[in-house]
N, C-alpha and C positions, 0 to 999 in steps of 0.2 A: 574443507567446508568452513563456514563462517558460526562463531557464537558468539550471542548476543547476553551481555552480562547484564539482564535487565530483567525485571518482572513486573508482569503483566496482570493486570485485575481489572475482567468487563464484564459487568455486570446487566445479566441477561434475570427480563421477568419472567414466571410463565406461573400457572395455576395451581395449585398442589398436587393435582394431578397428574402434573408433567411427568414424563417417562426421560431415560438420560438423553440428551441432545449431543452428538455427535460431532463435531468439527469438521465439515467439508468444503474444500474450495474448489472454485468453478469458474476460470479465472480467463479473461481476452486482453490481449494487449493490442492495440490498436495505433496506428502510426507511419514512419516514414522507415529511411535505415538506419535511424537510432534505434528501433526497437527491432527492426529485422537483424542489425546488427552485423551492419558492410562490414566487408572484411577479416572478419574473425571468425572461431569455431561456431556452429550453434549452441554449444553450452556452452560458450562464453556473452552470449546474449542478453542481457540483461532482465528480460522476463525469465527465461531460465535459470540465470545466477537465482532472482528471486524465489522463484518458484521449486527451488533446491532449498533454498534456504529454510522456509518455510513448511517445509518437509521434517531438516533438519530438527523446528520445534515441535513439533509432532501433528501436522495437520494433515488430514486426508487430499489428498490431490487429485480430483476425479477431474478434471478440463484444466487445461494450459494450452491456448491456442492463440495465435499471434497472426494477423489482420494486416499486413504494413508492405511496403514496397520502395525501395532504393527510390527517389524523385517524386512520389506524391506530393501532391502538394493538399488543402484540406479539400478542395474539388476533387480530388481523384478518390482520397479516401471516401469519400460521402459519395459520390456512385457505386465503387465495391461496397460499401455497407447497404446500400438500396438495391443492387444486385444479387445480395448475397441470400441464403438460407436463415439466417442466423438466429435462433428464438429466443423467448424470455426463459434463460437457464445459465444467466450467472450471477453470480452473489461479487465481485472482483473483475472491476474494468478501469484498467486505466488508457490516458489518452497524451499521443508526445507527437504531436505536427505541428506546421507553420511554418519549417526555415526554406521548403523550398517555394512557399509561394512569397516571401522576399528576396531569393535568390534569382524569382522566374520572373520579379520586377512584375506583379501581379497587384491589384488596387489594396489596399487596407479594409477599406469597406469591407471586400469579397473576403476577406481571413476572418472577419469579425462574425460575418452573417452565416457562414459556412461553418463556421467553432463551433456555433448557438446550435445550428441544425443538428450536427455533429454529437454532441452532447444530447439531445433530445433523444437521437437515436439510440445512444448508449441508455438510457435511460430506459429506453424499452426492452432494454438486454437484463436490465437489474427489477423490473415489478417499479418502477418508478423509485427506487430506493439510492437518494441521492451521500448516503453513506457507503455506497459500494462502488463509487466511482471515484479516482481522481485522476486531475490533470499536473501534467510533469511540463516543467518551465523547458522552452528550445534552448539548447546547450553553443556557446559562443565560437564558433570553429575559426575568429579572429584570431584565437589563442593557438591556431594548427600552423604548422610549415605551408599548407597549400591557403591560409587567407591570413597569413603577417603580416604581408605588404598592403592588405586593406581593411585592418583592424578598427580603422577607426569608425569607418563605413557600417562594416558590421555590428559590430558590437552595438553602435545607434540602432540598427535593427532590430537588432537580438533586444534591445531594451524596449524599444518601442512594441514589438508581436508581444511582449510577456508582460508589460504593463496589460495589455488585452486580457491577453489569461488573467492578471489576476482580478480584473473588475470584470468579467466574465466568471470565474471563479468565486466569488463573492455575488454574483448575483443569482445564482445556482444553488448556493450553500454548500457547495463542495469542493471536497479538498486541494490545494494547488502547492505540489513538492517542488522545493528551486532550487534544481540540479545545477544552474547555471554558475556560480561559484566554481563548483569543482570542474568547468570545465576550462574555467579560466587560472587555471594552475598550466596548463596543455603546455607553454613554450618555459616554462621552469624545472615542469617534471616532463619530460618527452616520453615517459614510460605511461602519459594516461592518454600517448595518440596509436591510434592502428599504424600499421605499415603502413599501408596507401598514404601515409600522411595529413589526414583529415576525421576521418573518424575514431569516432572513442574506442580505447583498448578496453582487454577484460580489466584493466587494473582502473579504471575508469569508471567500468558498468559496476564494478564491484562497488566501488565508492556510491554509487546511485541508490545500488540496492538496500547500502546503509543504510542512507538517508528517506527510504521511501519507510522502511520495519520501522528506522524509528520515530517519524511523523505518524505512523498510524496507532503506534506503541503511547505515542503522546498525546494523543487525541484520545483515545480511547481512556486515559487514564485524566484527563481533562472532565470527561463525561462522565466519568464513572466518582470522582470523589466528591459533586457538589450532589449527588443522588444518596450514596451511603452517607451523608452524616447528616441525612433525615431518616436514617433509619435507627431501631432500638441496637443499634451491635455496632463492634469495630472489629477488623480481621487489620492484624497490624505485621510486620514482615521485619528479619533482621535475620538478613544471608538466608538460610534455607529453612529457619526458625520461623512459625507462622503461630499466634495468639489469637483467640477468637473471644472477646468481652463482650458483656451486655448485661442490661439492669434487667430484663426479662430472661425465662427462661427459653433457651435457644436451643435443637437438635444442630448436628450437623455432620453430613455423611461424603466425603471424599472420595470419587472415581478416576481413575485411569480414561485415557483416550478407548480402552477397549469395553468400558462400562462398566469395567468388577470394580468394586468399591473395596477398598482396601484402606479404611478408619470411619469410623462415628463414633462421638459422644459428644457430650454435653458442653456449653457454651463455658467462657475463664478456662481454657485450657490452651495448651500449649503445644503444640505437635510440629514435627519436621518432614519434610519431603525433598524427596532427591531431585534431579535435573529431570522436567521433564513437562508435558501438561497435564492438570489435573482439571478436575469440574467438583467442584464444591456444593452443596446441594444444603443450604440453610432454613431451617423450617421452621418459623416464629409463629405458634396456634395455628389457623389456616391458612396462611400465606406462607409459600416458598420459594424462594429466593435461589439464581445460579450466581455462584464467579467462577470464571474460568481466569485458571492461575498458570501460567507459565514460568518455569523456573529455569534457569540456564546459569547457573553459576558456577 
């Protein structure tokens, strides 16, 4: 398993009345056979690498379901998703198409107009909640045994589909991971291509899986530090050592993923907690305040 030597502070509002809030995720990966995951185990799949991981921090995993097929191209996915069942019941969608409709020498336009829909639809999977969605950059397979000889061809493609994504991505306001980097390591390190020769190994999806925990780990704490220092408190961190300050007087009651609360007291104090996630629960007069804190050190 993977740990991530990093901690996590997101700060969620809710009424004083809020009861504890649980951590669950509800999660579709949607795509081609980068995310079906040619060639390899199914637990070496990269929504699975993920979706292990994220267990590993302690999150509830009620859906991991994967949408994708070896040669879709974004036409094929957007008939199965209009085909499909599939209702507003996840909080976790991410989206990884495009290389075979430059591989199928299919118009530009039709990738562009097809993304847009494509996203719309995920969009009806999340409550319209454009925080719960991102899109993953097409990975350069110029860099594989089976497309060396036309690296240069590709790799223009692979640049040109993902400049889309990202001003599609920006016009969205949601988030876009650029795997593509690590995929151009592929004829340096041979150990991040499948056997078949072209598609990503698990030492590959691994490397992805980093990179998506800690773009959302960074975002998340992007969002969350220009909100806490308009508030009356600082909760401040060093290793597993955690300080909660404020010029007013502050309660504050720490729970477990399972809801038992296991510390409260009063604000300028100093408390420790082990690897793990907790739910912080701060209560300034009538207004109270969530962090969920993840510790993995």
């Amino acid at each position: 398993m993977i740990r991530y030597h990093l901690v996590l502070f997101i700060l969620l509002y809710f009424p004083a009345k809020s009861e504890f809030v649980q951590d669950t995720i509800r999660f579709i990966a949607l795509g081609d056979s980068y995310t079906i995951g040619q060639s390899i185990d199914k637990s070496d799949r990269w929504p699975n690498q993920f979706i292990d991981s994220l267990f590993e921090l302690g999150f509830d995993i009620e859906k991991n379901d994967i949408l994708a097929t070896t040669g879709w191209t974004t036409g094929k996915l957007l008939q199965a998703l209009n085909d499909s069942d599939l209702i507003q019941d996840y909080n976790l969608v991410s989206i990884l198409i495009g290389v075979n409709n430059f591989y199928q020498n299919q118009p530009v336009g039709t990738f562009r107009l097809e993304l847009s829909k494509i996203i719309d639809f995920a969009l009806t999977l999340t409550n319209q909640d454009t925080s719960a969605l991102f899109l993953m950059t097409i990975p350069d397979y110029g860099y594989t045994p089976f497309g060396e000889s036309q690296k240069d061809v590709i790799s223009e493609n692979t640049n040109l589909y993902n400049q889309i994504k990202d001003s599609t991505a920006k016009e969205y306001g949601i988030r876009l991971v650029n795997i593509t980097p690590i995929s151009r390591n592929g004829i340096i390190d041979p150990d991040l291509v499948a056997n078949d020769g072209l598609h990503p190994s698990e030492k590959q999806y691994r490397l992805w899986v980093n990179m998506v925990i800690e773009k959302l780990i960074n975002d998340f704490d992007t969002k969350t530090e220009g909100v806490k220092n308009k508030m009356d408190y600082t909760l401040s961190q060093n290793g597993k050592e955690f300080k909660l300050s404020s010029t007013v007087e502050v309660f504050c009651e720490v729970y477990d993923l399972s809801g038992r609360r296991i510390k409260y007291f009063n604000s300028n104090k100093k408390f420790n907690l082990s690897s793990g996630v907790f739910l912080l629960r701060i209560t300034i007069e009538s207004q109270t305040y969530f962090h969920k804190v993840i510790v993995t050190i």
